[in-house]
C-alpha positions, -999 to 999 in steps of 0.1 A, spaced: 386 -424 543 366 -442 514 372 -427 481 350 -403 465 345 -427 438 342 -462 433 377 -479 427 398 -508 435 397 -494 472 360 -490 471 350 -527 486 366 -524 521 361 -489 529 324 -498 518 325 -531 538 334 -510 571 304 -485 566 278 -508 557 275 -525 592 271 -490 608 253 -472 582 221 -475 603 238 -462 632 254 -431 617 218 -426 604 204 -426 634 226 -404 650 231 -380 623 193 -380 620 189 -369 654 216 -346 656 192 -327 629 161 -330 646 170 -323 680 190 -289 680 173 -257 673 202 -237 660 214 -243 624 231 -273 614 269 -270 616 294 -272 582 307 -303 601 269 -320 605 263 -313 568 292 -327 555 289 -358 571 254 -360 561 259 -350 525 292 -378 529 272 -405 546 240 -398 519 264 -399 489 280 -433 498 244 -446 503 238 -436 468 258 -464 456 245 -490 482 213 -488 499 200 -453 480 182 -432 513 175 -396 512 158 -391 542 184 -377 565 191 -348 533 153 -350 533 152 -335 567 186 -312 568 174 -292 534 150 -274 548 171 -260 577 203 -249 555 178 -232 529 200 -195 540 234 -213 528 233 -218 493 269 -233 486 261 -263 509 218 -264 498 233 -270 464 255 -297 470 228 -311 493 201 -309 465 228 -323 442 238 -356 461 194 -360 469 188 -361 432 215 -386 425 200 -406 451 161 -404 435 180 -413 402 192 -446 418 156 -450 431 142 -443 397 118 -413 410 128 -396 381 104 -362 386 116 -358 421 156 -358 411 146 -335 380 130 -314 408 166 -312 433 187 -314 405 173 -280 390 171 -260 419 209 -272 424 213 -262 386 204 -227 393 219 -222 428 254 -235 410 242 -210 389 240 -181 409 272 -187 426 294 -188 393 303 -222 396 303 -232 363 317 -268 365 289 -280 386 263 -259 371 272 -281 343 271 -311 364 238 -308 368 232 -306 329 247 -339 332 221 -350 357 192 -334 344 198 -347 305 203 -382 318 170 -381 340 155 -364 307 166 -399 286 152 -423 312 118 -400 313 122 -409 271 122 -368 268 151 -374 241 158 -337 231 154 -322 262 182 -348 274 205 -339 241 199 -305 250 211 -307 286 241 -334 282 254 -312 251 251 -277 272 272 -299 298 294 -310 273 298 -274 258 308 -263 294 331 -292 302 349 -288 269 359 -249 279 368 -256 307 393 -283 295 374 -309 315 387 -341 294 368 -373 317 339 -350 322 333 -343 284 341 -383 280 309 -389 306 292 -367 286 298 -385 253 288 -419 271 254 -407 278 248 -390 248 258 -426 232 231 -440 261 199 -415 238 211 -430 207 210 -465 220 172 -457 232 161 -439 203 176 -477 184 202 -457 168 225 -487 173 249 -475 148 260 -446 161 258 -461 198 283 -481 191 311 -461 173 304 -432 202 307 -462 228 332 -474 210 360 -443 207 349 -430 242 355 -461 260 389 -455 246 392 -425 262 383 -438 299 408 -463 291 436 -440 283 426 -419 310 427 -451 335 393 -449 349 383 -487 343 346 -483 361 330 -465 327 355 -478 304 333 -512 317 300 -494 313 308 -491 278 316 -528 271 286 -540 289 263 -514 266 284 -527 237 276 -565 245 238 -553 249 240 -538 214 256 -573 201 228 -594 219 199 -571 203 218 -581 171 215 -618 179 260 -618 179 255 -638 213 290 -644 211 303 -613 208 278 -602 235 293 -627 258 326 -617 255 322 -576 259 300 -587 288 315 -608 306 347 -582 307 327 -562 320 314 -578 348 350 -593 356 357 -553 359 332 -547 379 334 -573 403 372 -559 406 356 -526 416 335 -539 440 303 -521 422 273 -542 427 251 -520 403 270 -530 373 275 -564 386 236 -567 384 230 -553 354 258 -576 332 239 -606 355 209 -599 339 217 -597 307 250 -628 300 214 -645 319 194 -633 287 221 -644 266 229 -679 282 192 -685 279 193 -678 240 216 -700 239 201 -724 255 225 -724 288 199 -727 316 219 -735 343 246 -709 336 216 -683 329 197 -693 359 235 -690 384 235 -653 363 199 -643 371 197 -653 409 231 -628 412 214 -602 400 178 -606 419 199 -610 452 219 -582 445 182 -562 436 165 -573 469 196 -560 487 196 -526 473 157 -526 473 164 -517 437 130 -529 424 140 -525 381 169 -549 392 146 -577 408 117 -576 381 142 -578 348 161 -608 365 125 -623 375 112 -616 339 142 -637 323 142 -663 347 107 -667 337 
């Protein structure tokens, strides 16, 4: 019953999976293992549910780790599988090993004429490209994405698209253009009521004001942010604007208020076992 993406419903569906997320492992896990014929549509579904949920919690690939190799014959559910698995090494920032699932999903989407997640995985693959620092390859593969999502009259898609292509510009220190694409897409996610990105934007637009030394301006963009995403439930984002209001507050000379910020975020990172979390909030606490 959770929804397929984080929302205002998120936190309690999430709250009633977490507890039992080790048990459905378990017994999905098994249920893998222990029968010789092939996995049923029901058993994949549940694992390719169950794994996409964990995505945005506790990442864990290994139950699609061990179901991929048995569905290899049905490509329509081996694509989706590889698809959710290199979301998941995204989150766990083993970057070659989602470029790896996330291209063989590319060209089974591919080869079934399914041109919306085809392009999907454009989307995946140009973003893993940016945080590998292979800039063109990832302007290449979120503007091929964009291309598709524009034809086919995909408006939030093409907005994603535009958010990450604002993400390369950011890294390459184009700050300039980061910000007016940041800017007039989080417009977009606004108008089109999705709150989560339309947050992602403001928290990249307070980072862009701190690296310009406007601490308050930074504050303010994000601080909404977080206040959005705590909303949401989505304990990513709430990490991420934790770590950086703490860099800010420290600038500024706010210790206790940076140090409250900091400890947010590196308990949030040791329960996600998200490592890049835990070492930025340890590196300004320092």
């Amino acid at each position: 019953q959770a929804p397929w993406k984080p929302d205002s419903q998120f936190p309690a569906a999430r709250d009633k999976i977490l507890p039992e997320l080790s048990n459905l492992d378990a017994l999905l896990l098994s249920e893998i293992q222990n029968f010789d014929e092939p996995p049923s549509t029901d058993l994949i579904k549940a694992v390719n549910a169950i794994s996409d949920f964990s995505r945005w919690n506790v990442p864990n690939g290994r139950l699609l780790t061990d179901l991929i190799p048995r569905i290899e014959d049905l490509p329509k559910y081996l694509a989706s599988s590889l698809s959710i698995l290199a979301g998941i090494h995204w989150h766990c920032h083993a970057y070659d090993l989602s470029l790896e699932a996330g291209t063989r999903a590319r060209s089974l989407y591919q080869s079934l004429r399914q041109r919306s997640d085809a392009a999907g995985c454009d989307h995946q693959l140009g973003n893993i490209h940016r945080l590998k620092g292979n800039f063109p390859e990832a302007i290449a593969s979120l503007s091929a994405a964009r291309e598709t999502f524009n034809e086919l009259d995909r408006e939030l898609d093409v907005a994603y698209c535009d958010r990450d292509l604002a993400l390369v510009f950011y890294e390459q220190g184009n700050y300039d253009d980061a910000a007016a694409l940041f800017t007039s897409v989080r417009e977009v996610f606004v108008e089109l009521d999705e709150p989560a990105p339309a947050a992602f934007c403001q928290e990249w637009l307070g980072d862009i004001h701190r690296m310009d030394e406007d601490y308050q301006a930074a504050e303010k963009q994000i601080v909404s942010a977080l206040q959005t995403y705590t909303s949401l439930g989505l304990m990513s984002g709430i990490a991420s604007c934790s770590c950086t209001l703490g860099d800010v507050y420290g600038i500024q000379q706010r210790f206790d208020a940076a140090l409250e910020r900091l400890q947010v975020a590196y308990d949030i990172g040791q329960k996600q076992g998200n490592t890049l979390v835990i070492a930025n909030a340890l590196r300004f606490r320092s």
